[in-house]
VEXVEXBA-379844 format. One record per residue: residue in one letter; chain; x, y, z of N, C-alpha, C, O in turn. Coordinates in steps of 0.1 Angstrom, whole numbers, m for minus. Layout:
<pts>
PT  type  mol  n.east  n.north   n.up  ca.east  ca.north  ca.up  c.east  c.north   c.up  o.east  o.north   o.up
PT     a    A       X        Y      Z        X         Y      Z       X        Y      Z       X        Y      Z
...
</pts>
This chain:
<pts>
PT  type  mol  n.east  n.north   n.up  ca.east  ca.north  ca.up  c.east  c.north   c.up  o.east  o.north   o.up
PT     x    A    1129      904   1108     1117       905   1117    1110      917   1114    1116      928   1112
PT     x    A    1094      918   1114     1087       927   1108    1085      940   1119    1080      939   1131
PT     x    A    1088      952   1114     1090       959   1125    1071      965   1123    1065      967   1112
PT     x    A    1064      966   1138     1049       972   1137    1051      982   1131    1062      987   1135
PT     x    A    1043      989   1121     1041      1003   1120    1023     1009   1117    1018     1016   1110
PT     x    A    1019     1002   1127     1007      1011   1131    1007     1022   1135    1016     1026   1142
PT     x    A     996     1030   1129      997      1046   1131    1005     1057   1121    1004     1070   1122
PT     x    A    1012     1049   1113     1017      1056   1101    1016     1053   1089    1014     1043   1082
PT     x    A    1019     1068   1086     1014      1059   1067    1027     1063   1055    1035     1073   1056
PT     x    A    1026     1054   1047     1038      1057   1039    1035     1057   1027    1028     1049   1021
PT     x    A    1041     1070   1020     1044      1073   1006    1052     1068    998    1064     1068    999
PT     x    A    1045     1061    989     1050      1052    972    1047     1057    958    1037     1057    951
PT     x    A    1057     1059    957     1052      1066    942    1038     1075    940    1028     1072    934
PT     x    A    1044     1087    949     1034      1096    949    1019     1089    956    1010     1097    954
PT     x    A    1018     1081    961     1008      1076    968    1007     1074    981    1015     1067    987
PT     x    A     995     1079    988      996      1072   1002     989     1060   1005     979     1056    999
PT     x    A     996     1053   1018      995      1042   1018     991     1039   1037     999     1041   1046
PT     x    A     981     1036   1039      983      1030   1060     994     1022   1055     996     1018   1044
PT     x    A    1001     1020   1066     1014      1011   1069    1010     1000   1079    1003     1005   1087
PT     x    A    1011      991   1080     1012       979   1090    1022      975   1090    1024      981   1101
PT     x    A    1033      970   1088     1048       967   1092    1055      971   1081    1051      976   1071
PT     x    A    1068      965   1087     1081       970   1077    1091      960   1075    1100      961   1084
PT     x    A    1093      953   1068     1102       942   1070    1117      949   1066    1118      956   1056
PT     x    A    1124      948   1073     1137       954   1066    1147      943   1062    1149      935   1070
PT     x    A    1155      941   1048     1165       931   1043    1177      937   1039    1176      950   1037
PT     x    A    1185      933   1039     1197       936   1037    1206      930   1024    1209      918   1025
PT     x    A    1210      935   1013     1215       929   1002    1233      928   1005    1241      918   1007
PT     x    A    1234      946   1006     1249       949   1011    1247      958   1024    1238      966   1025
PT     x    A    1253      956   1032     1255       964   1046    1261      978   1041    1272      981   1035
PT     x    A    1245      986   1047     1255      1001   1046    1256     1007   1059    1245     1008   1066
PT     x    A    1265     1011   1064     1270      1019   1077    1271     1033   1072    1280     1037   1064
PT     x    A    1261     1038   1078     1262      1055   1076    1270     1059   1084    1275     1052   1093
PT     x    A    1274     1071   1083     1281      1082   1092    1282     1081   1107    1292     1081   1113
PT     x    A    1271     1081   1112     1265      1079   1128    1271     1061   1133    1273     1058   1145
PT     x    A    1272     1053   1124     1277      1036   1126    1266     1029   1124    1268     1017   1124
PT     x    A    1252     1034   1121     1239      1029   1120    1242     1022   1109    1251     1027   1101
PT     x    A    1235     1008   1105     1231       999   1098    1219     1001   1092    1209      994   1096
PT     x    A    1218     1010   1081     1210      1008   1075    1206      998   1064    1215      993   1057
PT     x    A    1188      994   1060     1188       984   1051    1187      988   1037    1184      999   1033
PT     x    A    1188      980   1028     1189       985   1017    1177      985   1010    1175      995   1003
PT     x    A    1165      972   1011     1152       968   1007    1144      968   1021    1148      964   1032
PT     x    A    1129      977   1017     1122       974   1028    1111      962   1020    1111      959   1008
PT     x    A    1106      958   1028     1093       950   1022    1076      959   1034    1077      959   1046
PT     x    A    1069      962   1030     1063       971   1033    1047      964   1030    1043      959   1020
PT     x    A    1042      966   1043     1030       962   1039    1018      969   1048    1018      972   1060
PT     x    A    1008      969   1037     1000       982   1037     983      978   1031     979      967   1027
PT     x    A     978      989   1034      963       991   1033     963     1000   1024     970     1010   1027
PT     x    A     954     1000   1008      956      1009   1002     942     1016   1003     934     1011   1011
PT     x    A     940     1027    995      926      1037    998     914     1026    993     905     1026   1002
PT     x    A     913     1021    988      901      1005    986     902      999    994     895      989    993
PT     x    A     911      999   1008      912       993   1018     917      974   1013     913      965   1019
PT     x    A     927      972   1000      928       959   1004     946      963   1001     953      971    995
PT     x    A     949      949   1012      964       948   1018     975      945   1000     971      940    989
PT     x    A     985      950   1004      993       946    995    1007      950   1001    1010      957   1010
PT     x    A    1012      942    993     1031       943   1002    1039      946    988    1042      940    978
PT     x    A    1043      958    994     1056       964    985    1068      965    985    1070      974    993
PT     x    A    1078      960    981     1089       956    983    1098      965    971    1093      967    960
PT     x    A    1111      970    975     1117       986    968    1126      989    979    1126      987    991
PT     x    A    1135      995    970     1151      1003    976    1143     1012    988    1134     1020    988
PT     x    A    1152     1007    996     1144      1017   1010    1143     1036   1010    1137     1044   1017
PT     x    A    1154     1038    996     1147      1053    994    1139     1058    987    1140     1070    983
PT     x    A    1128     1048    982     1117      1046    974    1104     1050    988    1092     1052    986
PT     x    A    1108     1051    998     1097      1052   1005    1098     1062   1019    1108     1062   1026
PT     x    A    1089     1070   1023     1087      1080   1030    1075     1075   1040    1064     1070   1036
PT     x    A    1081     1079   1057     1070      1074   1061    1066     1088   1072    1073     1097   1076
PT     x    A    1051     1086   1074     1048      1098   1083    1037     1093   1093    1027     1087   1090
PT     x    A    1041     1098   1105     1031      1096   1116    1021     1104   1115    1020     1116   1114
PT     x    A    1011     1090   1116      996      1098   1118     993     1108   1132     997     1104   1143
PT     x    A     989     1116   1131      985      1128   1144     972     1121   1151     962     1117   1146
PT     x    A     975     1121   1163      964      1120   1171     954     1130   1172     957     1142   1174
PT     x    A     943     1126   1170      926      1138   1174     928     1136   1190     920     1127   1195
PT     x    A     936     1140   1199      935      1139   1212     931     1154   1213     928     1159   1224
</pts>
């Protein structure tokens, strides 16, 4: 299920990207340290600087994401 990620943007290969969701998949179950289930592929879909959508799909440590700051 596609997790929202409005409001952040994420780094791909040295590129930024707006983010709109995050689909997370699982090939092999990994349990970190903490018991957390992390995924192994994200599927990622985004707005690039030409403003047109594309979905990126890559080992989930192919990707860095960062919250946009509010102008409040």
């Amino acid at each position: 299920m596609p997790v929202n990620m409005k409001g952040w943007k994420v780094v791909y290969k040295d590129q930024v990207f707006t983010c709109l969701s995050v689909d997370p998949m699982w090939d092999h179950a990994q349990i970190d340290e903490d018991g957390v289930i992390r995924p192994d592929i994200l599927r990622v879909s985004v707005i690039d600087h030409y403003a047109r959508f594309m979905i990126i799909e890559a080992r989930a440590d192919r990707f860095k994401f960062l919250k946009e700051s509010s102008d409040e």
